[in-house]
C-alpha positions in Angstrom: 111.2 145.0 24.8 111.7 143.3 28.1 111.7 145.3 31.1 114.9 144.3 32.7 116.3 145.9 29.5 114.2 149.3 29.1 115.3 149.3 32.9 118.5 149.5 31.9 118.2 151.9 28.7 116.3 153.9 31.1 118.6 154.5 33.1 121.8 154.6 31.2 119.9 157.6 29.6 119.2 159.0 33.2 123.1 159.0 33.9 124.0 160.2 30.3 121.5 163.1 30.4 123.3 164.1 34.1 126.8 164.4 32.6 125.5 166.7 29.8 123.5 169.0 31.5 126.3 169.3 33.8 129.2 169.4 31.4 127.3 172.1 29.0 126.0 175.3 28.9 122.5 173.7 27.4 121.0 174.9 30.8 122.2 178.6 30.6 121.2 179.2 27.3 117.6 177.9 27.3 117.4 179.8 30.6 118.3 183.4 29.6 115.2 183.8 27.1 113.1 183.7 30.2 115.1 186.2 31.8 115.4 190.4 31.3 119.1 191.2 32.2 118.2 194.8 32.6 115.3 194.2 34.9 116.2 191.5 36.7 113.1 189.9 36.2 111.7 187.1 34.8 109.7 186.4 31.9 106.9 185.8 34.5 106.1 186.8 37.7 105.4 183.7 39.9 102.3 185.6 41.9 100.7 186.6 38.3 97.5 185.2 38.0 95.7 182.9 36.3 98.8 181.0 35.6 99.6 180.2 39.4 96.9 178.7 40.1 96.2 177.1 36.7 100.1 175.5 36.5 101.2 175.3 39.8 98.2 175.2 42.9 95.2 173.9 41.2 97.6 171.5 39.2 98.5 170.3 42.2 95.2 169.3 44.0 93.7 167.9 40.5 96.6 165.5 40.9 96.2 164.7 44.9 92.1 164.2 43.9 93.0 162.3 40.6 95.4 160.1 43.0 92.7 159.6 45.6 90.3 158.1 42.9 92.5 156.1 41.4 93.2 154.4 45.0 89.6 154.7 45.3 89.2 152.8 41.9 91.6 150.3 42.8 89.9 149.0 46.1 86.9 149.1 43.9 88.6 146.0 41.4 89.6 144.0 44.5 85.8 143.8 45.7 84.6 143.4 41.9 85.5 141.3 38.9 84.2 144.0 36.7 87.9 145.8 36.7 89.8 142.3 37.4 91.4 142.7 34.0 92.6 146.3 35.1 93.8 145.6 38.7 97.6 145.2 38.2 97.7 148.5 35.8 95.5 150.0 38.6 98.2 149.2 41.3 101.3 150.5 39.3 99.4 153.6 38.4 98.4 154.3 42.6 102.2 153.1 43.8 104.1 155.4 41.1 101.6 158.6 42.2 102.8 158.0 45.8 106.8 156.5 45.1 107.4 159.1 42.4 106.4 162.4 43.7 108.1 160.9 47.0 111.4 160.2 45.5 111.7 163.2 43.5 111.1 164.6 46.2 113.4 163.1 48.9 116.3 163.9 46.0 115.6 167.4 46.2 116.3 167.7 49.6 119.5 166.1 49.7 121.2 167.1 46.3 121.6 170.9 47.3 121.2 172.8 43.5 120.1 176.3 43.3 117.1 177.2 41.2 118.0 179.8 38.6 116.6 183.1 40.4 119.3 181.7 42.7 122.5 181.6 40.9 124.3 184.6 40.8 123.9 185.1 36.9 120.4 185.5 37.7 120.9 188.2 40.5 121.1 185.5 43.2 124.0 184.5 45.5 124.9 180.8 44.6 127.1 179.9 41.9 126.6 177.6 38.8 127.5 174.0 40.1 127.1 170.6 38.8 125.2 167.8 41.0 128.3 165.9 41.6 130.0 169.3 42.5 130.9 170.6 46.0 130.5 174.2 46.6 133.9 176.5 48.0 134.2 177.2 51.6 132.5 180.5 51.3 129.0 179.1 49.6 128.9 175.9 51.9 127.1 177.1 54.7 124.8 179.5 53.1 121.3 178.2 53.2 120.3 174.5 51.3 118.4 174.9 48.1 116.0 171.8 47.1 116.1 172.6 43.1 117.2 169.6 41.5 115.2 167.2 40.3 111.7 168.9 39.4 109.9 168.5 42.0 106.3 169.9 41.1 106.6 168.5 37.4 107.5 165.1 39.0 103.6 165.2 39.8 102.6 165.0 36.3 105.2 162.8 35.1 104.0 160.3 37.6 100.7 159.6 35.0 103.1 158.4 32.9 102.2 155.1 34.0 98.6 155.3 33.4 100.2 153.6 29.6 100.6 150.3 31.7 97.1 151.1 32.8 95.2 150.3 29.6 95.0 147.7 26.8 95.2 148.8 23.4 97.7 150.6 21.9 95.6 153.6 21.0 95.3 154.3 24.7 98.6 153.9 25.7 99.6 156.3 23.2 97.1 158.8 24.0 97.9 158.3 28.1 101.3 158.7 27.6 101.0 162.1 25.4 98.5 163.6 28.1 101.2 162.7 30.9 104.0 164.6 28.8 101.4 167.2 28.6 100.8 167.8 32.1 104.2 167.1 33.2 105.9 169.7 30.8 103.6 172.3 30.9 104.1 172.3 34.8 107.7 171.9 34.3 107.9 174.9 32.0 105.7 177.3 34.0 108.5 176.9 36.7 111.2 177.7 34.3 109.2 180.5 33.1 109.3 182.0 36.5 112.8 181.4 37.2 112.2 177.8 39.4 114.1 175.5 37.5 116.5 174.9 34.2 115.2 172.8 31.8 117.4 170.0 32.7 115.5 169.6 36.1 112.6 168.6 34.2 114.4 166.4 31.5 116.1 164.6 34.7 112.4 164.5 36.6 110.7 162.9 33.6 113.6 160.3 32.8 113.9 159.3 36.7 110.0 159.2 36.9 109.8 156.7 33.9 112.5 154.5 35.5 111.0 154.7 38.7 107.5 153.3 36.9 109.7 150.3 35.2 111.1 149.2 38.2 107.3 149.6 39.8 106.1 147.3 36.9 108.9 144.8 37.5 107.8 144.1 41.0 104.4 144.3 40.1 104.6 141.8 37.3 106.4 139.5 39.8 103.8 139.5 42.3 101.0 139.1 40.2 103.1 135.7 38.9 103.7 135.0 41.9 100.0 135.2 43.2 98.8 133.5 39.8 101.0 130.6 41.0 99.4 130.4 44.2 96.0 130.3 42.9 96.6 127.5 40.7 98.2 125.6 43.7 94.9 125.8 45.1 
């Protein structure tokens, strides 16, 4: 499939997946079998160890030191011809570990959605709101919450362009399952602990994949582009 069109598919899905998360109670009901109306609490404490540092801080810095050599490995292929035939798969893998995160990121702090522990079916003080949704006068100055997209699962769904990384079909495969891996299993640990819905994920991982066509649309153009030069020479 060409890329202008997955682009496109892509991202059709992206807005499709917004209106239904936002039009049903999809969110809600996934939600409440992590939560203990009676308690209050959730199905897992976010302090609770091994599983903080396991899905959330050591996640985290294996990604920043996986990043690092994969920027590491890319300076490598400019220098030698040994990893010529991996250089453009090397740069779309370093730009969408950097532009992804980055994004996702930026989104968060502008879109304004409560995480679950903050909405007031969950014992917090926000009510339930879609993303195109302004809140009433008397929730519109209480503090900003930066839940939606995903932000620490957008990590993980960032390797999801380590399948434009390799050759054979085998390993694209097995790359992408090992992204969906690592992203979901950090996206669920959050829901687990009350962090975000499950649409915040589904929305992370659709935007990440878009993100990584339009980075391999650019990329592909100036590799052309710098193939054309070359035999100009």
């Amino acid at each position: 499939m060409k890329i202008n069109k997955q682009i496109l598919i892509t991202a059709s899905l992206l807005f499709v997946s917004i209106l239904f998360f936002g039009k049903s109670g999809v969110d809600l009901y996934i939600q409440d079998q992590f939560y203990n109306f009676q308690t209050h609490k959730w199905i897992l404490d976010e302090t609770l160890q091994p599983w903080k540092f396991i899905f959330y801080d050591g996640i985290k810095r294996a990604l920043l030191i996986v990043g690092a050599i994969f920027i590491i490995v890319y300076i490598y292929s400019m220098l030698k011809n040994k990893l010529k035939s991996y250089q453009k798969g090397l740069l779309i893998v370093v730009v969408s570990s950097i532009l992804v995160p980055g994004i996702v990121g930026g989104l968060k702090q502008t879109t304004n959605m409560p995480c679950p522990h903050a909405e007031i079916r969950y014992n917090g003080e926000m009510p339930r709101t879609a993303v195109w949704e302004c809140y009433t006068p008397e929730y519109a100055n209480k503090k900003t919450r930066e839940c939606w997209p995903a932000g620490h699962a957008s990590g993980g769904f960032a390797l999801l362009s380590l399948y434009f990384l390799f050759h054979s079909r085998r390993n694209r495969i097995l790359a992408l399952s090992g992204a969906m891996v690592i992203g979901w299993s950090m996206g669920i640990y959050k829901m687990l602990v009350g962090d975000h819905f499950f649409s915040h994920t589904v929305i992370t991982m659709i935007l990440a994949w878009l993100l990584i066509l339009i980075i391999v649309k650019f990329v592909n153009k100036i590799s052309r582009y710098k193939q054309m030069e070359e035999s100009n020479v």
